[in-house]
N, C-alpha and C positions, 0 to 999 in steps of 0.2 A: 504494500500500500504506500503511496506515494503519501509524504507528510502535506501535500496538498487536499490532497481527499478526506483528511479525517476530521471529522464531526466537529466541531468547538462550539462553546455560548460563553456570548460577552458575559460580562458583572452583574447584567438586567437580564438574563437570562434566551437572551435571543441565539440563536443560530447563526453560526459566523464561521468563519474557514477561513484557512492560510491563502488559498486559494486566491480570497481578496487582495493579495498582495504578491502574488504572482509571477510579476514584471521587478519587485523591487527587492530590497536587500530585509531581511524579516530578524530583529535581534528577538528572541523568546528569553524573559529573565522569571523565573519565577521569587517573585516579592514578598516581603512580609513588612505589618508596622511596626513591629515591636519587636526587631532586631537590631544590632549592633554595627550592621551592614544597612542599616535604613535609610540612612545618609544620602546612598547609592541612588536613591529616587534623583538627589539635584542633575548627577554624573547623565544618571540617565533622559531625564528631560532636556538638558542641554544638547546631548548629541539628537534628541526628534528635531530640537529646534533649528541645531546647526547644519542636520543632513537630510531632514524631513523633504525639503525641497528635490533633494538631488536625486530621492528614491529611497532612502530609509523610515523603514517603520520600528520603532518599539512597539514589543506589545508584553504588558507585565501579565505574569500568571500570581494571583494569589494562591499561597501555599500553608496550610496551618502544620505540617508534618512534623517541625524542626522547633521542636522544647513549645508548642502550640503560640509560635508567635504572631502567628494571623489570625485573632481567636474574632475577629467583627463580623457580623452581616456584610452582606453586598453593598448597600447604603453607608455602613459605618466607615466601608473600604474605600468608597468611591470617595466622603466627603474629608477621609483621612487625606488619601494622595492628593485632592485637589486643594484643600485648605491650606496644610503643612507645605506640597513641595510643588503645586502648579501642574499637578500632569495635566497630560494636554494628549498622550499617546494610550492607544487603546488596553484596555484592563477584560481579561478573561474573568468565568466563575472561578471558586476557590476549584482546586483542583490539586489530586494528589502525585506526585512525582517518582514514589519510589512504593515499591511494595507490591504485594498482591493487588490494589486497588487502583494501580498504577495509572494514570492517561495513558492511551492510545500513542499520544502527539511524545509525549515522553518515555514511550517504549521505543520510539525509533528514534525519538535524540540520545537516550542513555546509550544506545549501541556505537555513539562517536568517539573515538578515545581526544583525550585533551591533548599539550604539547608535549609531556610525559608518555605520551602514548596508553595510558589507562583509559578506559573506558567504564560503564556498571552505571552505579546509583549516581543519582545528584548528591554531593558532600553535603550544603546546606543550602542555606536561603540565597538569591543573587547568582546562584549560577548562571552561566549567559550561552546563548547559543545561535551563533550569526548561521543565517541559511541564506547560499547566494540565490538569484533569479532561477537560477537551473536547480534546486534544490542540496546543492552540495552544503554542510553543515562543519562549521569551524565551534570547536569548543573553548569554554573561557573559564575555571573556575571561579568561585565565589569572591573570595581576597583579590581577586583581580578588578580594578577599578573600570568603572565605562570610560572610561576616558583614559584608559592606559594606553600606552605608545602604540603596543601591539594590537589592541582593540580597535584602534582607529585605524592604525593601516590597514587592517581586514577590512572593515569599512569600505575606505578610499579606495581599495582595488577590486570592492564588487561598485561603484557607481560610476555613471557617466559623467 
């Protein structure tokens, strides 16, 4: 199954796919409010606002999996990231990442190994996961900032 095809619904609950973005460069982070990596929302809003235009999407997955730090409603989610960091880049349902319970979309990104060449479970919250136009998928661990060198040139060499 192509990471295009599988199932998604935004925060409200609607039906959405990768699909919708297709044509462009897709960062999948899954987020939490109530981590120590939370920060990473500013990191991450600047790069929609600085490469939004050229064809990148963020789209945060909320994740409560990791010590229950996403514990909000859909509303508590939405009004957390917009009030505190300005998101402005699209936000999944809470969704789980690792496990038996596992997403679909995150059965076939955990099979990418990082620059360590490991692959398996997401480690924690923030893990990030560039997928070019053609579906190829670069991994980032979580300590790794949106805006780190290596994050942006992955970036800059999938856009026009």
């Amino acid at each position: 199954m192509s990471l295009y095809d599988i199932p998604l619904k935004n925060l409200a609950g609607d039906p959405v796919s990768l699909a919708d973005y297709r044509d462009k460069a897709v960062l999948v982070v899954n987020v939490a409010s109530k981590c120590g990596l939370t920060p990473q929302y500013e990191g991450l809003e600047r790069l929609q606002k600085t490469y939004g235009e050229r064809g990148l999407t963020v789209v945060g997955v909320p994740c409560n999996q990791f010590l229950g730090q996403e514990p909000g409603s859909a509303e508590e989610i939405r009004s957390f990231c917009s009030t505190t960091y300005g998101v402005t880049f699209p936000l999944l349902e809470k969704t789980e990442v690792n496990g038996d319970g596992r997403h679909p979309l995150y059965a076939e990104l955990t099979r990418v190994a990082d620059a360590e060449g490991e692959a398996g479970d997401v480690q924690w919250n923030f893990e990030k996961f560039l997928i070019s136009a053609d579906g190829t998928v670069t991994r980032f661990r979580p300590r790794t900032e949106p805006e780190a060198a290596e994050v942006v040139a992955a970036i800059e060499a999938l856009l026009v």
